[in-house]
mmCIF entry with sequence, helices, sheets and N, C-alpha, C, O atoms, coordinates in Angstrom:
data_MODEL
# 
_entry.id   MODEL 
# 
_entity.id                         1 
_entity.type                       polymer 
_entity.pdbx_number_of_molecules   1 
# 
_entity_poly.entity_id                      1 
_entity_poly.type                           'polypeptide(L)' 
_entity_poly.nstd_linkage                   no 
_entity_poly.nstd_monomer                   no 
_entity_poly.pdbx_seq_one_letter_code       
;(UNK)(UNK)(UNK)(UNK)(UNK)(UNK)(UNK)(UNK)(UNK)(UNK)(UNK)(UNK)(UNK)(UNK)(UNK)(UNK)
(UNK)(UNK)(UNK)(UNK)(UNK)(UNK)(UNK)(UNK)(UNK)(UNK)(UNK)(UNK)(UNK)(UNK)(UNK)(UNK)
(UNK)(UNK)(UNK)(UNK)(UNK)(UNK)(UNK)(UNK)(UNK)(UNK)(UNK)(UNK)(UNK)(UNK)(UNK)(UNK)
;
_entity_poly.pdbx_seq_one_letter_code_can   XXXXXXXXXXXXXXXXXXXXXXXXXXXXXXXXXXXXXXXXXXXXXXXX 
_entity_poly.pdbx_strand_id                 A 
# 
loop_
_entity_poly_seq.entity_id 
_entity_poly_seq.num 
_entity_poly_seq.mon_id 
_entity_poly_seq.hetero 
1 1  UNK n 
1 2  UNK n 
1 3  UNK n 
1 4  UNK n 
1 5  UNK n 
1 6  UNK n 
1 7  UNK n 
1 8  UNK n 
1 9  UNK n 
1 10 UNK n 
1 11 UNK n 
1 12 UNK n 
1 13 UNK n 
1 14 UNK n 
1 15 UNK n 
1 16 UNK n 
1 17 UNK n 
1 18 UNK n 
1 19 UNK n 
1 20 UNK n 
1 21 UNK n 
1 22 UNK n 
1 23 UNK n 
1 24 UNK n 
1 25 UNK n 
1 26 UNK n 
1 27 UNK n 
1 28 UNK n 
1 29 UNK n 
1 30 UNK n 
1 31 UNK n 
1 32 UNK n 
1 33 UNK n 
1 34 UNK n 
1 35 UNK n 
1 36 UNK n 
1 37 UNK n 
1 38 UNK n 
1 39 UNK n 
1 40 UNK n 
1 41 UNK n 
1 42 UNK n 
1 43 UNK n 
1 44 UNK n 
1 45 UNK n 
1 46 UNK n 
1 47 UNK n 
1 48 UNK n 
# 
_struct_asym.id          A 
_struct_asym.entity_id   1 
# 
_struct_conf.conf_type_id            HELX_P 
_struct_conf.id                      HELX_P1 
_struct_conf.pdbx_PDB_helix_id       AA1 
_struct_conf.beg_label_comp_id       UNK 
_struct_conf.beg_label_asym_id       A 
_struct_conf.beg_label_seq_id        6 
_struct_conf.pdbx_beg_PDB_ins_code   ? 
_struct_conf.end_label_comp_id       UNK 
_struct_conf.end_label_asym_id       A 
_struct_conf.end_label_seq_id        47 
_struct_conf.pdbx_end_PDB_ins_code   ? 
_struct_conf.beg_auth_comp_id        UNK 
_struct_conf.beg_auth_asym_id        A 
_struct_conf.beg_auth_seq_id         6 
_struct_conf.end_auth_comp_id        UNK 
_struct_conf.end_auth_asym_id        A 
_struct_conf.end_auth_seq_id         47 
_struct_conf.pdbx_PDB_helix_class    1 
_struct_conf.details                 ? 
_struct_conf.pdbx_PDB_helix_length   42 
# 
_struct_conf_type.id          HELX_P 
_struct_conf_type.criteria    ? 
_struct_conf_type.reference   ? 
# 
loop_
_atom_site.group_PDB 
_atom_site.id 
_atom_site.type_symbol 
_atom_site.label_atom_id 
_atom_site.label_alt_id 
_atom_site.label_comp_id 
_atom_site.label_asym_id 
_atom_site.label_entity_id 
_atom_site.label_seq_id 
_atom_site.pdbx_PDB_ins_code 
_atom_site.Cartn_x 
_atom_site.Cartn_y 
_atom_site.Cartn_z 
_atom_site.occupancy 
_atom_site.B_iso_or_equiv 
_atom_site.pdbx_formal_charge 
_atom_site.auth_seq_id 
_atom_site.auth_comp_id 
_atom_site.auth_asym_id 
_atom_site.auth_atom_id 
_atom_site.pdbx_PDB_model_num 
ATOM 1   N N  . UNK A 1 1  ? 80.783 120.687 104.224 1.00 0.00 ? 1  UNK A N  1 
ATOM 2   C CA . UNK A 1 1  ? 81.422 120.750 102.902 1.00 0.00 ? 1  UNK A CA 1 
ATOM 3   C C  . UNK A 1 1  ? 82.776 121.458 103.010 1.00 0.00 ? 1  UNK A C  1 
ATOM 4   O O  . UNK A 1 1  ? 83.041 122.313 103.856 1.00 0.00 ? 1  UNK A O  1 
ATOM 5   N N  . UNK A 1 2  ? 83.573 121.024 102.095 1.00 0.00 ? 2  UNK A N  1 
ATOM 6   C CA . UNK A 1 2  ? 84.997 121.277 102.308 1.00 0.00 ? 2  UNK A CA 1 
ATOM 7   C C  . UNK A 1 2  ? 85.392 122.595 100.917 1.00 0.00 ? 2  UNK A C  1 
ATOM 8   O O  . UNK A 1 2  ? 85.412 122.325 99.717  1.00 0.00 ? 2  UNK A O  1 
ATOM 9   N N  . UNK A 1 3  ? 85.595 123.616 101.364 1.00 0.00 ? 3  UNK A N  1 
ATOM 10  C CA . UNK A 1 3  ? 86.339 124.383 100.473 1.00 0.00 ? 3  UNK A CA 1 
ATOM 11  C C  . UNK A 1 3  ? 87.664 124.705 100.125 1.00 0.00 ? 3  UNK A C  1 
ATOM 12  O O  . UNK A 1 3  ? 88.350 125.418 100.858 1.00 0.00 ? 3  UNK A O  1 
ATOM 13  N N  . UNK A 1 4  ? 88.162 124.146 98.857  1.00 0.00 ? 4  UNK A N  1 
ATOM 14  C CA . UNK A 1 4  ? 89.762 124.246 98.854  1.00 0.00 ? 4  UNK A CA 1 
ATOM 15  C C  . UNK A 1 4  ? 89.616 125.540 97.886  1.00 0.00 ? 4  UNK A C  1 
ATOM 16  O O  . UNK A 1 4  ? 88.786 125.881 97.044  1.00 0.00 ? 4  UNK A O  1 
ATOM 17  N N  . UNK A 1 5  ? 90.634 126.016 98.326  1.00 0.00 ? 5  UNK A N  1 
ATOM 18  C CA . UNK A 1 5  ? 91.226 127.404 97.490  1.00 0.00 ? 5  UNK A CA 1 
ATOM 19  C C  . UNK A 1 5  ? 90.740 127.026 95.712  1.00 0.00 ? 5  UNK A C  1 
ATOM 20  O O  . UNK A 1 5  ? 90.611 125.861 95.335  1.00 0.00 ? 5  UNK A O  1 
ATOM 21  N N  . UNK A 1 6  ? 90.513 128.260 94.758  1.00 0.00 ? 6  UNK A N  1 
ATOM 22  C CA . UNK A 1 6  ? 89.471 127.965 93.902  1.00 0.00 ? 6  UNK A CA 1 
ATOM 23  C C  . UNK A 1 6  ? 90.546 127.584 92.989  1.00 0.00 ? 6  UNK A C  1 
ATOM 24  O O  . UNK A 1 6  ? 90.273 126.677 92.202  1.00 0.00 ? 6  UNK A O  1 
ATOM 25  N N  . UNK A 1 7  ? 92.095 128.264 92.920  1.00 0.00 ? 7  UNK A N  1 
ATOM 26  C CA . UNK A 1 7  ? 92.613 128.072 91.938  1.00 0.00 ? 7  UNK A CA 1 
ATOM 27  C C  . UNK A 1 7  ? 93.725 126.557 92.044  1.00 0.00 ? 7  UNK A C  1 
ATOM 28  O O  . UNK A 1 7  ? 94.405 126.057 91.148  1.00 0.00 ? 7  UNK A O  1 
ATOM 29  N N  . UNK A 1 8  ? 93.607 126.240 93.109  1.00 0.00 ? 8  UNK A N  1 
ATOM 30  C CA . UNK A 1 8  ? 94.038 124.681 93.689  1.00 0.00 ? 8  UNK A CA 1 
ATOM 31  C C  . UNK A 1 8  ? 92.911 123.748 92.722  1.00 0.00 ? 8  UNK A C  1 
ATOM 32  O O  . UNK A 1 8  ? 93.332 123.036 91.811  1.00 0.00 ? 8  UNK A O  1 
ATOM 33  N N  . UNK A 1 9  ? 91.333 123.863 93.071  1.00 0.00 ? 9  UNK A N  1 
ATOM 34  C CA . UNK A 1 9  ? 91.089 123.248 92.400  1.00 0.00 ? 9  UNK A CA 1 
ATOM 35  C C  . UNK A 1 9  ? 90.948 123.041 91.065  1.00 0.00 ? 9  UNK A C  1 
ATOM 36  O O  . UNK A 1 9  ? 90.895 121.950 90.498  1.00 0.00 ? 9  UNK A O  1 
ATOM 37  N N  . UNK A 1 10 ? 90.880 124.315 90.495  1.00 0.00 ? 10 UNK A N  1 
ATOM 38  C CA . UNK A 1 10 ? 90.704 124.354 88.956  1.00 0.00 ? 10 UNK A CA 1 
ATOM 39  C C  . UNK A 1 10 ? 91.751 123.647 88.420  1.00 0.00 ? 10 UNK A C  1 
ATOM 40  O O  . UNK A 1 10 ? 91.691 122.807 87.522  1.00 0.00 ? 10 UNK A O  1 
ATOM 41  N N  . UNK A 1 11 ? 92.969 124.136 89.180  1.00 0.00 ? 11 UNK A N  1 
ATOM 42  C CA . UNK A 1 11 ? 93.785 123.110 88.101  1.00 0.00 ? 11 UNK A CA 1 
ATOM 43  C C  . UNK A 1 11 ? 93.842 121.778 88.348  1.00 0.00 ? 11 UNK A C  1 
ATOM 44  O O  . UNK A 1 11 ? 93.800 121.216 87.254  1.00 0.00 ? 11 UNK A O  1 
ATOM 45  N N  . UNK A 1 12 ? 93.922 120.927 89.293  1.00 0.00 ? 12 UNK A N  1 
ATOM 46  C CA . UNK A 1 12 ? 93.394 119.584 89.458  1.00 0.00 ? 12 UNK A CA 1 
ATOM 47  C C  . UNK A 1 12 ? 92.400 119.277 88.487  1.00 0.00 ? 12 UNK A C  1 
ATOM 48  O O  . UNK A 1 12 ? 92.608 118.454 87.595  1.00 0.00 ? 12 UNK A O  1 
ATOM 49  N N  . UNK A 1 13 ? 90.908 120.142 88.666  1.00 0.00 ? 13 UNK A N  1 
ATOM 50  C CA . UNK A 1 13 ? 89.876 119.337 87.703  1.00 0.00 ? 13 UNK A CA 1 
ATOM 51  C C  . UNK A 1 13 ? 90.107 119.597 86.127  1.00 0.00 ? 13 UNK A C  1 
ATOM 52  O O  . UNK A 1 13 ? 89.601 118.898 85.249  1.00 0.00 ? 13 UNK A O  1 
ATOM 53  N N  . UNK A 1 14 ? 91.040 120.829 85.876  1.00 0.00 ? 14 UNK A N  1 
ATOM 54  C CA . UNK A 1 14 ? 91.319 120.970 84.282  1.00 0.00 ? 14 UNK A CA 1 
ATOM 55  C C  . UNK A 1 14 ? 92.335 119.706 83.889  1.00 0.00 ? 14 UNK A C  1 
ATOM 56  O O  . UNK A 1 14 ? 92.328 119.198 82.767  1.00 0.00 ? 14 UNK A O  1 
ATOM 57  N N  . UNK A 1 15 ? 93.118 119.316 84.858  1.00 0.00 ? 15 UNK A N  1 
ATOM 58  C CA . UNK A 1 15 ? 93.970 118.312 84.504  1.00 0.00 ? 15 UNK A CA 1 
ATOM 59  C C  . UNK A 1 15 ? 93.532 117.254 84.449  1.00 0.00 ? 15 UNK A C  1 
ATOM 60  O O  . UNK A 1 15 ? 94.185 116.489 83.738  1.00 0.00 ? 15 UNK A O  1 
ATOM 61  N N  . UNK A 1 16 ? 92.260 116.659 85.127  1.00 0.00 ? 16 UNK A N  1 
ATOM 62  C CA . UNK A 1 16 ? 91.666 115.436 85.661  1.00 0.00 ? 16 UNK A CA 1 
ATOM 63  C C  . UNK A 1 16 ? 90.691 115.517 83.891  1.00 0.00 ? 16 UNK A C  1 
ATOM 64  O O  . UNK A 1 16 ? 90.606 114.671 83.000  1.00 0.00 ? 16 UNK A O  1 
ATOM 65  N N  . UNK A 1 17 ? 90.038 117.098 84.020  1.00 0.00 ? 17 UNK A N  1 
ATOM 66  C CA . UNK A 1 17 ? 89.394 117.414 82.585  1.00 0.00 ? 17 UNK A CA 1 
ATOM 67  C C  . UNK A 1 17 ? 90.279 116.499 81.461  1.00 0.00 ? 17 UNK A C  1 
ATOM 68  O O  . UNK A 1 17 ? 89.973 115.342 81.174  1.00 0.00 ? 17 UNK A O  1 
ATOM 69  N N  . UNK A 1 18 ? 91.487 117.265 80.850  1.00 0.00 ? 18 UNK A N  1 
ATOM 70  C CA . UNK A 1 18 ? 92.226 117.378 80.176  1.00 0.00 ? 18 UNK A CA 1 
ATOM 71  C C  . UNK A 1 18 ? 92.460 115.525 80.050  1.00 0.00 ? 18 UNK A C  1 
ATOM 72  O O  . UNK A 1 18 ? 91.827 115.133 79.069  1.00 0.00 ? 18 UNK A O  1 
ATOM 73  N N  . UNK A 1 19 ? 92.973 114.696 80.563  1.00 0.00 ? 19 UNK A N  1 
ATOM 74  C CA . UNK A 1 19 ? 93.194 113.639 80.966  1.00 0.00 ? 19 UNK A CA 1 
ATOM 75  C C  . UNK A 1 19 ? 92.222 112.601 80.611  1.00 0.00 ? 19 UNK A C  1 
ATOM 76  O O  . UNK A 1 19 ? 92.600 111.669 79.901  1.00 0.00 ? 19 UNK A O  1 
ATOM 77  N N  . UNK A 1 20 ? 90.805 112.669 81.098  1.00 0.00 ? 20 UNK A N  1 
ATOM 78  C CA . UNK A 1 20 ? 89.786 112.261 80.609  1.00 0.00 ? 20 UNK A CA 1 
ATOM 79  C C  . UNK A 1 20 ? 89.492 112.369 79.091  1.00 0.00 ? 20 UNK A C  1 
ATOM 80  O O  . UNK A 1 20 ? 89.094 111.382 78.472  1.00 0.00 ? 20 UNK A O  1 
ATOM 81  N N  . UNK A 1 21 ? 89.666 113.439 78.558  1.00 0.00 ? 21 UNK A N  1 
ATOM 82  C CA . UNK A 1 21 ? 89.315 114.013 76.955  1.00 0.00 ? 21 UNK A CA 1 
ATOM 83  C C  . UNK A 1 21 ? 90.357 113.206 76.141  1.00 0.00 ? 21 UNK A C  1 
ATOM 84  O O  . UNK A 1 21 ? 90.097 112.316 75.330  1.00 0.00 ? 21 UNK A O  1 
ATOM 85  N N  . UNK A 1 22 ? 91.458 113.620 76.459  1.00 0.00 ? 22 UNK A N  1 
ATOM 86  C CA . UNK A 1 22 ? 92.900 112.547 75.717  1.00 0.00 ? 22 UNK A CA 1 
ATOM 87  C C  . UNK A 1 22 ? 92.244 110.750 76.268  1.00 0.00 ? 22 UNK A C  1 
ATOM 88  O O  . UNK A 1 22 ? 92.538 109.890 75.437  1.00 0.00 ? 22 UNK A O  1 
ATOM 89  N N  . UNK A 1 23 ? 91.862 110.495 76.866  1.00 0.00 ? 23 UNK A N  1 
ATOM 90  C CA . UNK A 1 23 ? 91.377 108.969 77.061  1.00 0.00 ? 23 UNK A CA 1 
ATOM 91  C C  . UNK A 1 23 ? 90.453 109.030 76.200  1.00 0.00 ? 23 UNK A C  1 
ATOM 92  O O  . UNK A 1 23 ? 90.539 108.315 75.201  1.00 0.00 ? 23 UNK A O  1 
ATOM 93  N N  . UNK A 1 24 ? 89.297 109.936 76.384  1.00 0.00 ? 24 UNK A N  1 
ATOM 94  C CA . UNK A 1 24 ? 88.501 109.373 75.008  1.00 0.00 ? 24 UNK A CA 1 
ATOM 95  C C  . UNK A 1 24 ? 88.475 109.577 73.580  1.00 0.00 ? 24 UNK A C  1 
ATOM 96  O O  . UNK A 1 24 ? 87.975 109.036 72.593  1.00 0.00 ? 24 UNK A O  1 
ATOM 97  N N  . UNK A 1 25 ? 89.227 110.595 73.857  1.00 0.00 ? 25 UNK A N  1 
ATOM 98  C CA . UNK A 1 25 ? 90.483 110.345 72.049  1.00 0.00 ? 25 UNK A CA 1 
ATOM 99  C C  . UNK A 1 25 ? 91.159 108.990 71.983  1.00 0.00 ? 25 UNK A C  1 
ATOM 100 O O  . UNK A 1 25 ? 91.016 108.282 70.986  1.00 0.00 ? 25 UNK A O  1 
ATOM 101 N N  . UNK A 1 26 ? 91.688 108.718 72.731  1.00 0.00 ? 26 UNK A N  1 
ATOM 102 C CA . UNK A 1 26 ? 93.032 107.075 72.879  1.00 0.00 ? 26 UNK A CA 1 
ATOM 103 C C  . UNK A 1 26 ? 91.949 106.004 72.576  1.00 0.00 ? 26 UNK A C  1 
ATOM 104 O O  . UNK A 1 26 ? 92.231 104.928 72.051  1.00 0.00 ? 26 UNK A O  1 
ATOM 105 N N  . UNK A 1 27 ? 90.685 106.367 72.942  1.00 0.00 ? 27 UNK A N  1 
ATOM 106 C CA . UNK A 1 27 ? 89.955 105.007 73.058  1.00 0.00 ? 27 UNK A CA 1 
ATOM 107 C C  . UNK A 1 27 ? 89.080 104.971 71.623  1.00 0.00 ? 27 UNK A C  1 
ATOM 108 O O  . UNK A 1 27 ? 88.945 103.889 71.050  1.00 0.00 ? 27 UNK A O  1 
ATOM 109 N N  . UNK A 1 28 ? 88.550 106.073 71.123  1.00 0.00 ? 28 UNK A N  1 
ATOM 110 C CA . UNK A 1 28 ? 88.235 106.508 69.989  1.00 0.00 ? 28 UNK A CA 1 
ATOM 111 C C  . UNK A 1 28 ? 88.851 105.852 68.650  1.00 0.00 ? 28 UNK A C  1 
ATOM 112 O O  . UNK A 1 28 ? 88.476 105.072 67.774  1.00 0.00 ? 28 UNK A O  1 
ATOM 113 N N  . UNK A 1 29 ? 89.907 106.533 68.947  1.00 0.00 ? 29 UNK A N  1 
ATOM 114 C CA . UNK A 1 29 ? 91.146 106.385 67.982  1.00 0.00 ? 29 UNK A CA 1 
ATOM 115 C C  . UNK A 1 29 ? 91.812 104.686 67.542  1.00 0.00 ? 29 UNK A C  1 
ATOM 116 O O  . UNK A 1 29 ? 92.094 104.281 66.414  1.00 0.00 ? 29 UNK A O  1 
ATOM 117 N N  . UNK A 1 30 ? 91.921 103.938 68.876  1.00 0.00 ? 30 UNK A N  1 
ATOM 118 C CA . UNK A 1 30 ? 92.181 102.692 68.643  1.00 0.00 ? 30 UNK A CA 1 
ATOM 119 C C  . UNK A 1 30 ? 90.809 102.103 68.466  1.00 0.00 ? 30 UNK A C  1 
ATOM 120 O O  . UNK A 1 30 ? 91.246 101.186 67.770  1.00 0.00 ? 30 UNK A O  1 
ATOM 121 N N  . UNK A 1 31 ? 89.679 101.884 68.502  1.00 0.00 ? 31 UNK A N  1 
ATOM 122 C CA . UNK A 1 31 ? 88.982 101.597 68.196  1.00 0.00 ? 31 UNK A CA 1 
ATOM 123 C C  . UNK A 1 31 ? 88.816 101.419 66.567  1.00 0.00 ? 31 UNK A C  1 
ATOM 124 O O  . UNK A 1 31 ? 88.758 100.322 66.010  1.00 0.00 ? 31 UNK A O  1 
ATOM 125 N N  . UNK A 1 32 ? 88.750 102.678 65.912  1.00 0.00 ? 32 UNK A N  1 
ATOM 126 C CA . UNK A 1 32 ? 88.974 102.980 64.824  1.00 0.00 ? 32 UNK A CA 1 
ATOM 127 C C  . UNK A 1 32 ? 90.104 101.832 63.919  1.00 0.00 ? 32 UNK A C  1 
ATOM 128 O O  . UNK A 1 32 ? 89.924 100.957 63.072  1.00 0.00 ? 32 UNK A O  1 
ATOM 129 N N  . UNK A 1 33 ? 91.188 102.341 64.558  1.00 0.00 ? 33 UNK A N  1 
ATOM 130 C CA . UNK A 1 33 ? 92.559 101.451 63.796  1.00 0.00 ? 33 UNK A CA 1 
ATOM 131 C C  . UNK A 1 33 ? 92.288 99.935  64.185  1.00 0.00 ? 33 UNK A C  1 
ATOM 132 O O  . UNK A 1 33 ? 92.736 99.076  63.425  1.00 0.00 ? 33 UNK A O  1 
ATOM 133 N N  . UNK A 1 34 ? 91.663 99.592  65.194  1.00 0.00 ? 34 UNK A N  1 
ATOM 134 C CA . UNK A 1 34 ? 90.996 98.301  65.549  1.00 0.00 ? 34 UNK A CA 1 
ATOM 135 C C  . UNK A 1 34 ? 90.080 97.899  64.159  1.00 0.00 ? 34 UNK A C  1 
ATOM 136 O O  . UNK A 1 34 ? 90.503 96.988  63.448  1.00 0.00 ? 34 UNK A O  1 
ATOM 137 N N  . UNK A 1 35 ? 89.210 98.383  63.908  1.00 0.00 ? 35 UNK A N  1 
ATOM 138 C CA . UNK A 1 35 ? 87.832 98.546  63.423  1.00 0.00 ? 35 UNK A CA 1 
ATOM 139 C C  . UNK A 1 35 ? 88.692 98.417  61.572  1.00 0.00 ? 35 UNK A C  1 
ATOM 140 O O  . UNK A 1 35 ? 88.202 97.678  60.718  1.00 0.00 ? 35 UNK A O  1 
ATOM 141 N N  . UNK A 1 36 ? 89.387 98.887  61.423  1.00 0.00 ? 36 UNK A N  1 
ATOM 142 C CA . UNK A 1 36 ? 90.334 98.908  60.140  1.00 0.00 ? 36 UNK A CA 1 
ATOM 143 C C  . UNK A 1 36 ? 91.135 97.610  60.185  1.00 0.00 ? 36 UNK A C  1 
ATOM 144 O O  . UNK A 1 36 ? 90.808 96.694  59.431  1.00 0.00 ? 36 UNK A O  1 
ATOM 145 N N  . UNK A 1 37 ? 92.467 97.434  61.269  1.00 0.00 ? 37 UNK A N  1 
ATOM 146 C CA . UNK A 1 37 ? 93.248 96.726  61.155  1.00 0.00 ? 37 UNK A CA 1 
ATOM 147 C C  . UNK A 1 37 ? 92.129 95.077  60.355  1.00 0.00 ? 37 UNK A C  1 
ATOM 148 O O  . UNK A 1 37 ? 92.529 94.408  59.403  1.00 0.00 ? 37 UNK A O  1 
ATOM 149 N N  . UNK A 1 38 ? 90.737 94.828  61.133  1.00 0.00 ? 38 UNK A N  1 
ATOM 150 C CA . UNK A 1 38 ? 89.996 93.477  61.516  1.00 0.00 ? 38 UNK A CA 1 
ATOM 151 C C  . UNK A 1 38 ? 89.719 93.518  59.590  1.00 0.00 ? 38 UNK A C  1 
ATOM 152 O O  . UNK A 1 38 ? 90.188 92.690  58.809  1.00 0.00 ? 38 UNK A O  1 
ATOM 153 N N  . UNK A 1 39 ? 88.704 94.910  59.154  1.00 0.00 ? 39 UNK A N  1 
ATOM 154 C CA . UNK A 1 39 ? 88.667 95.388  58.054  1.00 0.00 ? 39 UNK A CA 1 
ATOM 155 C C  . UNK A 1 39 ? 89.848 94.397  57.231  1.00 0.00 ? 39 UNK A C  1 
ATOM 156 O O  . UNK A 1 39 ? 89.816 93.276  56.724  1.00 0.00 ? 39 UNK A O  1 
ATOM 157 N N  . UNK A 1 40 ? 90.684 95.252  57.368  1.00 0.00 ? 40 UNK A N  1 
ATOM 158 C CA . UNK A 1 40 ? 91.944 94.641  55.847  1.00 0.00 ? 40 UNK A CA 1 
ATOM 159 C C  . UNK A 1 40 ? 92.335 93.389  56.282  1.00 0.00 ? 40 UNK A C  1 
ATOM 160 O O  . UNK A 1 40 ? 93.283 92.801  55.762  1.00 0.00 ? 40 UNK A O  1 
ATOM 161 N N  . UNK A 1 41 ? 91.669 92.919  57.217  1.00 0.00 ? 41 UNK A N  1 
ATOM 162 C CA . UNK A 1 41 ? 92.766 91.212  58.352  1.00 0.00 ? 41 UNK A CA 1 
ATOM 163 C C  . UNK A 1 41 ? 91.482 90.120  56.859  1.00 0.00 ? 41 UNK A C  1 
ATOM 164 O O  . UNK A 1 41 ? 91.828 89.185  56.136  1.00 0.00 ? 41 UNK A O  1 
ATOM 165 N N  . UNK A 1 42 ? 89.816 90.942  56.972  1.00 0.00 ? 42 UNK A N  1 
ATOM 166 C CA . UNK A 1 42 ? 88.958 90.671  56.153  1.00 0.00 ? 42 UNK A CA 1 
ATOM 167 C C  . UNK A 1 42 ? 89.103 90.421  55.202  1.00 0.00 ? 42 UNK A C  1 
ATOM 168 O O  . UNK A 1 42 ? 88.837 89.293  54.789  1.00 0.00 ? 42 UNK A O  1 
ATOM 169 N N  . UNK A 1 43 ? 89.634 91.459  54.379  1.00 0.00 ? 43 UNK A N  1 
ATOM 170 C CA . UNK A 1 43 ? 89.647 91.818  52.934  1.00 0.00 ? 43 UNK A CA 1 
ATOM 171 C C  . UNK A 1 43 ? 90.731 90.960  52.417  1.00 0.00 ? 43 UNK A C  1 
ATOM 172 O O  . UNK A 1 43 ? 90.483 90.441  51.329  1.00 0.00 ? 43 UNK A O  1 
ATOM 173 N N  . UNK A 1 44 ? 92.216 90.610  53.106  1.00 0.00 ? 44 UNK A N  1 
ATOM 174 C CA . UNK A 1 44 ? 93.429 89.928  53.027  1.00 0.00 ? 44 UNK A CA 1 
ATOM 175 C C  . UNK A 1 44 ? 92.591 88.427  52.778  1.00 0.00 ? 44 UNK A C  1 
ATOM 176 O O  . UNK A 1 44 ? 92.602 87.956  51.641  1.00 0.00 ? 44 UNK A O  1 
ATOM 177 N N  . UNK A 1 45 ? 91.905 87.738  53.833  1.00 0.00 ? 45 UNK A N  1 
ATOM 178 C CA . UNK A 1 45 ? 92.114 86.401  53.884  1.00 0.00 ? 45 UNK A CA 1 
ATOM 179 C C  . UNK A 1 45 ? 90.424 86.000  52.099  1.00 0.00 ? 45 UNK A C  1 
ATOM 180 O O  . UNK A 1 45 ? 90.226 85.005  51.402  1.00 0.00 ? 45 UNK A O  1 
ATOM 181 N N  . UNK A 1 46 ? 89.807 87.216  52.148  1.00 0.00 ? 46 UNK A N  1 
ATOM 182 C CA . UNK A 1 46 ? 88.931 86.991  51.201  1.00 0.00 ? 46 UNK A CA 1 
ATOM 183 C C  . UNK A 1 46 ? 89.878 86.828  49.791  1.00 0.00 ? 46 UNK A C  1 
ATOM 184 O O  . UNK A 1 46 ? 89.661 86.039  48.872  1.00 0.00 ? 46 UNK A O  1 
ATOM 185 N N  . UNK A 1 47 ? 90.720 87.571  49.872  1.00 0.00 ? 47 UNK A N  1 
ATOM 186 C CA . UNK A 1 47 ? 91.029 87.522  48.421  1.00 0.00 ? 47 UNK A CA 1 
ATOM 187 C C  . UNK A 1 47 ? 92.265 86.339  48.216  1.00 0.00 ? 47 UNK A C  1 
ATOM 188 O O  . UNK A 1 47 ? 92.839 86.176  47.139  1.00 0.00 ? 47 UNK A O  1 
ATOM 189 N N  . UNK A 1 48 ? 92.584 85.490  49.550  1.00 0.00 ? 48 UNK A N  1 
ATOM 190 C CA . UNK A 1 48 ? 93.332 84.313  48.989  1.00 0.00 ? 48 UNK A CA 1 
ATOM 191 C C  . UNK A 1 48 ? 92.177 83.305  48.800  1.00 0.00 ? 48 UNK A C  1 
ATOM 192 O O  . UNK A 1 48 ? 92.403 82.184  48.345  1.00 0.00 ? 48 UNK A O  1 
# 
């Protein structure tokens, strides 16, 4: 097993952390405005 210096890795995995969390916000988030945009794309073609 390989030991790299502790504060080498922390910040790699807080960034790799950090990185991951904002992706599943990004993916969250458009989902959502996805999930809306289809919503009113709905509601638009019902009411012609």
């Amino acid at each position: 097993m390989l030991i790299k210096q502790s504060d080498e890795l922390d910040k790699t995995e807080k960034k790799q952390l950090i990185k991951d969390d904002l992706k599943d916000k990004v993916m969250v988030i458009s989902s959502e405005v996805y999930q809306l945009f289809s919503l009113t794309c709905i509601v638009a073609i019902e009411d012609k």
